[in-house]
C-alpha positions as CSV (number, residue, x, y, z in Angstrom):
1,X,15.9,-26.6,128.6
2,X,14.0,-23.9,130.1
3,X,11.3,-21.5,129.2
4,X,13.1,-19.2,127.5
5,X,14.9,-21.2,125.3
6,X,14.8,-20.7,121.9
7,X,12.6,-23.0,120.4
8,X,12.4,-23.8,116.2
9,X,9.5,-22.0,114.8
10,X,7.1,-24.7,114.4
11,X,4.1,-26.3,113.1
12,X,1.6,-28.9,114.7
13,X,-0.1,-30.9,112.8
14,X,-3.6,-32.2,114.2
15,X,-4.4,-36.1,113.1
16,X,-8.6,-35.6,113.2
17,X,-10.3,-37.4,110.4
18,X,-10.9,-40.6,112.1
19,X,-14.0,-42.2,111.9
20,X,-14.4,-42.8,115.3
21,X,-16.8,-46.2,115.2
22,X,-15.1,-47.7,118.1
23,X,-16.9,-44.6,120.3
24,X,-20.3,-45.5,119.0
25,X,-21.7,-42.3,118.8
26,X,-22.0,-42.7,114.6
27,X,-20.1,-39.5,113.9
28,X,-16.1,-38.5,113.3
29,X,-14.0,-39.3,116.6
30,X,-12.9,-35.6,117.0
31,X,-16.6,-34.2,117.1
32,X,-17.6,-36.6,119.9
33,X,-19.1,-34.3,123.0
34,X,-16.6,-34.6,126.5
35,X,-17.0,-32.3,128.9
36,X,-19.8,-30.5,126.6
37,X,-17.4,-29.9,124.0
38,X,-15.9,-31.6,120.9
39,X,-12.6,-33.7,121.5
40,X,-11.2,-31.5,119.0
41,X,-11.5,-28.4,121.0
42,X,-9.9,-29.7,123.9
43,X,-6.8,-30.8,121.5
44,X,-7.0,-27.2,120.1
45,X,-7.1,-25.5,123.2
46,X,-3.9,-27.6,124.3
47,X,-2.0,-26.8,121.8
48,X,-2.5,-23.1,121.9
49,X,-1.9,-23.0,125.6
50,X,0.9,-24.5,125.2
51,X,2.6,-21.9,123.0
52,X,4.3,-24.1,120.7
53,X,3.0,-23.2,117.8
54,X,3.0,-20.6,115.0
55,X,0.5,-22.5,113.3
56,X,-1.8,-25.6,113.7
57,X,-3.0,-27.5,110.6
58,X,-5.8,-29.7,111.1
59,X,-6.7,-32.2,108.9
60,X,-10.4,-33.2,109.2
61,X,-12.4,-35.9,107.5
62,X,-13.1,-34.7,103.9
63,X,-16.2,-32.9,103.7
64,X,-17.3,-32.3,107.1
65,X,-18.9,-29.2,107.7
66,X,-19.5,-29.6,111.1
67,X,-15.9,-29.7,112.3
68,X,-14.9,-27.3,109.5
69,X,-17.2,-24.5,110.9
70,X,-15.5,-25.6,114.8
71,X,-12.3,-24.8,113.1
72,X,-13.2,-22.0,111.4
73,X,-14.7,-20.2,114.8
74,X,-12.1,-21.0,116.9
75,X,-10.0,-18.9,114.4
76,X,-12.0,-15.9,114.8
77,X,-10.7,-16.5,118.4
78,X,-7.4,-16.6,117.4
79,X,-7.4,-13.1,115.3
80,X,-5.6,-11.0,118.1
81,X,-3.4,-13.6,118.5
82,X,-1.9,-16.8,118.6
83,X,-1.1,-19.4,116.4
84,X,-2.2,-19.3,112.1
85,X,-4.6,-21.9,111.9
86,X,-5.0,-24.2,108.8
87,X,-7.7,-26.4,107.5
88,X,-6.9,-29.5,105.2
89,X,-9.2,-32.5,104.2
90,X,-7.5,-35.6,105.7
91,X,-7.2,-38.8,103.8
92,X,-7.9,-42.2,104.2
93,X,-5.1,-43.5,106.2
94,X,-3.4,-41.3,109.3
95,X,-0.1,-40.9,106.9
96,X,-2.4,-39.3,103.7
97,X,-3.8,-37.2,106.7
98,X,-0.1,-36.2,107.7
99,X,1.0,-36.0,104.4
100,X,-1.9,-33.2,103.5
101,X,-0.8,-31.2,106.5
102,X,2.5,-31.3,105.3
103,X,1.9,-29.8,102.0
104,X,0.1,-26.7,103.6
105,X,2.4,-25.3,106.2
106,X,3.8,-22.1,105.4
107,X,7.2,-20.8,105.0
108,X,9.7,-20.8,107.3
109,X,8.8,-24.0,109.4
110,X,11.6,-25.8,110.9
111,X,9.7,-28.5,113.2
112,X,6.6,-29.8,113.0
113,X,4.8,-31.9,115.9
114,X,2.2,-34.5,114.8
115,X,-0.8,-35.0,117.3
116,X,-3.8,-37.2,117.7
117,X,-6.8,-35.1,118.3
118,X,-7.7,-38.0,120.2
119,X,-5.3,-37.5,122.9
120,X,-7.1,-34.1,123.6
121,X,-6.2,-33.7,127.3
122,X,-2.2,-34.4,126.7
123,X,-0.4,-31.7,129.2
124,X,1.2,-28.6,127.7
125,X,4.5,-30.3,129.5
126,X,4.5,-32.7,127.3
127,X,4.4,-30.3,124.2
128,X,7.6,-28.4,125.7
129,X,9.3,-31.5,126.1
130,X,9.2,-32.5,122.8
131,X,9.7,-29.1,121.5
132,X,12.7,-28.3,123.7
133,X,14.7,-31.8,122.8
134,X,13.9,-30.7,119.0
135,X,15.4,-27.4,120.0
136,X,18.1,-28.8,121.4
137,X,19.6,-30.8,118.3
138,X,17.2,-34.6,118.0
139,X,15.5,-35.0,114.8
140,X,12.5,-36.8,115.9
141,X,11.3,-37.1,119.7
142,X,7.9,-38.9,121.1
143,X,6.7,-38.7,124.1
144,X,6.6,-42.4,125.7
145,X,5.6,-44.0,128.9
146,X,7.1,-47.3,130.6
147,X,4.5,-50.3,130.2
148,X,3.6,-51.6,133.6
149,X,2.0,-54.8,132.2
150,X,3.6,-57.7,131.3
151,X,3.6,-58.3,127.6
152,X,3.8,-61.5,125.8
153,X,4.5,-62.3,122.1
154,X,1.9,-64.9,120.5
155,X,0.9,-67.0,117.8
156,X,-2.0,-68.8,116.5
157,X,-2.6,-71.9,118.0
158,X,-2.6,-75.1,115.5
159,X,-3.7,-78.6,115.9
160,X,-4.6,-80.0,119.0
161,X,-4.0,-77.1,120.7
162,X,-6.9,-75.4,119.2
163,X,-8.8,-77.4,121.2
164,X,-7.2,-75.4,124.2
165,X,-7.7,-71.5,123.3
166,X,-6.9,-69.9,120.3
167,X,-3.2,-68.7,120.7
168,X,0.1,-69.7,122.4
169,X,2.4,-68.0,124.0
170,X,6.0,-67.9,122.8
171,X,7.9,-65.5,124.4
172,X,8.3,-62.7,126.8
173,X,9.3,-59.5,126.3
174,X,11.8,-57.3,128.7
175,X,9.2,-54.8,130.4
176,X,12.4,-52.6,131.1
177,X,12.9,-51.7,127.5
178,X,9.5,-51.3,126.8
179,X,7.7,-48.1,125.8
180,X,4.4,-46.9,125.1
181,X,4.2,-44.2,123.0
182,X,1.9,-41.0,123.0
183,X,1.9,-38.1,120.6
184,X,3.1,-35.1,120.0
185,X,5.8,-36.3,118.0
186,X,8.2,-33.8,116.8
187,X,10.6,-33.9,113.8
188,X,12.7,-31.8,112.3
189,X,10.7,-30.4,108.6
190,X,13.4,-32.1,106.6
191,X,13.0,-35.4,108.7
192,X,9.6,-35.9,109.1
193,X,9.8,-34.8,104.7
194,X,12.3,-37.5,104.1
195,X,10.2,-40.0,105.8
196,X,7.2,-39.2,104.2
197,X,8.6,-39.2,100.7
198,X,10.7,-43.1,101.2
199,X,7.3,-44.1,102.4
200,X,5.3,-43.4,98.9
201,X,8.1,-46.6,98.3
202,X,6.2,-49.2,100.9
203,X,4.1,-51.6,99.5
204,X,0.6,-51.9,100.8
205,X,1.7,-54.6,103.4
206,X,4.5,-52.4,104.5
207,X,2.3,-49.5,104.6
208,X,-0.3,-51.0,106.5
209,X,2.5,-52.1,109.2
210,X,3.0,-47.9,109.9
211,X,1.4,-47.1,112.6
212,X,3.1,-43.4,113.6
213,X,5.1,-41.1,112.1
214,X,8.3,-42.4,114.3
215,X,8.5,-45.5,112.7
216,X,8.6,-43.7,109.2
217,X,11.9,-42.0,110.5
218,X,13.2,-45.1,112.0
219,X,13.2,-47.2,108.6
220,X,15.3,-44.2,107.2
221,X,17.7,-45.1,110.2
222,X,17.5,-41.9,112.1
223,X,17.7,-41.9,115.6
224,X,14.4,-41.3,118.0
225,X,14.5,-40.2,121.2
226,X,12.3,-40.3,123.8
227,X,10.7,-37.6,126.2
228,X,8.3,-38.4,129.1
229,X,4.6,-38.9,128.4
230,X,1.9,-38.0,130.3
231,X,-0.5,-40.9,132.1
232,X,-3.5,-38.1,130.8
233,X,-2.3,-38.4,127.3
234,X,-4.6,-41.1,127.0
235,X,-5.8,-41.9,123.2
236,X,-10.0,-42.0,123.9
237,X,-10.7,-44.4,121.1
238,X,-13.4,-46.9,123.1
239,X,-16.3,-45.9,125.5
240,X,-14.2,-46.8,128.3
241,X,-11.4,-44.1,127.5
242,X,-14.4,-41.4,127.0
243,X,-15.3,-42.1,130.5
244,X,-12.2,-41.7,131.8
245,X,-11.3,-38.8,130.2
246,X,-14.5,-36.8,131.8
247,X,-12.9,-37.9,135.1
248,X,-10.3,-36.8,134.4
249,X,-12.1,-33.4,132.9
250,X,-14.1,-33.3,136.7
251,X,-11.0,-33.5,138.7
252,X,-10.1,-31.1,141.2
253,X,-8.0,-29.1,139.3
254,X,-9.0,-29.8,135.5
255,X,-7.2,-32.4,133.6
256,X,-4.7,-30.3,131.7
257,X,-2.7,-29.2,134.3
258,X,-3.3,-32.0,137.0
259,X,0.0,-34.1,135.8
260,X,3.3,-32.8,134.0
């Protein structure tokens, strides 16, 4: 689908009240400096550039100032243009934080993308992608990668065996039919609605299983498809991926635009 194709008028909602202890720095993920800026920023940024959007909802963790003024600055940016930008307090699991985004988009919405404001460099490809297969009749579309490792399935070792290391191997998986997903995932509003509501149904063992907003519409038995991801899509969640991504900030030609 090309530029110019019609696209849903749509919403993206911006996943940023993590806590972000993994990073060490012993404040929220999104407000973590790279590149001499907050993590959130570069996921903003992204998003506008891309053009996807007529508005952005971004859920941050409940009562943070900090990030709240961020948001509230870059929308003074915004005033001759661009996307509405809303401000909702997350909750304490990623779907409460989807499920507040939801409930404050404005009228007329007919898609709605879901993002991790930890994958703050993900190309502005990647966002046309998703939006154009939306545009072009799926009801839910992620981004995905094929996995290069080999991946095994395991289980706790018992026994004897404990003696050997803690876990055995007992199978392996087909590498060809393997994916690794990314966000933006996009839905259709009623989709990524019906999803949402049958999961207030999962039991807290269920709900812990969740771990995107694709596998909510999958349990309802709707179709996902898959768009190509972007190798600097990368989720910074440890020190290691914070270093990467300032390499990938300090390449040549900026990290945004290096890979489609």
């Amino acid at each position: 689908m090309s530029e110019s194709s019609t696209r849903l008028v749509t919403a993206v909602i911006v996943v940023a009240a993590g806590s972000g202890q993994r990073l060490g720095y012993g404040m929220p993920k999104a407000a973590v400096p790279l590149g001499g800026e907050p993590i959130l920023m570069h996921a903003l940024r992204g998003i506008v550039a891309s053009g996807v959007a007529s508005q952005v909802c971004v859920a941050l963790p409940a009562g943070d100032q900090g990030l709240r003024q961020l948001c509230d600055d870059f929308r003074e940016e915004l005033a001759d243009g661009g996307p509405l930008l809303t401000i909702v307090d997350g909750g304490s699991t990623r779907a409460d934080s989807v499920r507040a985004g939801i409930a404050a988009l404005m009228d007329g919405i007919e898609a709605v993308l879901v993002h991790d404001a930890a994958r703050a460099l993900t190309p502005e490809s990647v966002f046309h992608r998703v939006s154009d297969a939306l545009a072009a009749g799926a009801a839910a579309v992620i981004p995905a990668l094929p996995v290069v490792d080999t991946v095994k399935t395991v289980a706790a070792t018992t026994g004897d065996d404990t003696a050997f290391a803690p876990e055995v191997v007992t199978g392996t998986a087909r590498r060809e039919e393997l994916r690794a997903v990314q966000t933006p995932q996009g839905f259709t509003i009623g989709t990524l609605l019906q999803a949402h509501q049958a999961a207030q149904d999962l039991d807290q063992q269920q709900a812990t299983a969740v771990t995107d907003d694709a596998m909510l519409v999958e349990m309802l038995g709707t179709p996902v498809h898959a768009v190509r991801g972007s190798t600097q899509s990368l989720k910074i969640t440890t020190p290691l991926d914070l270093i990467f991504a300032e390499g990938l900030l300090e390449g040549p030609l900026g990290a945004r635009w290096v890979e489609g």
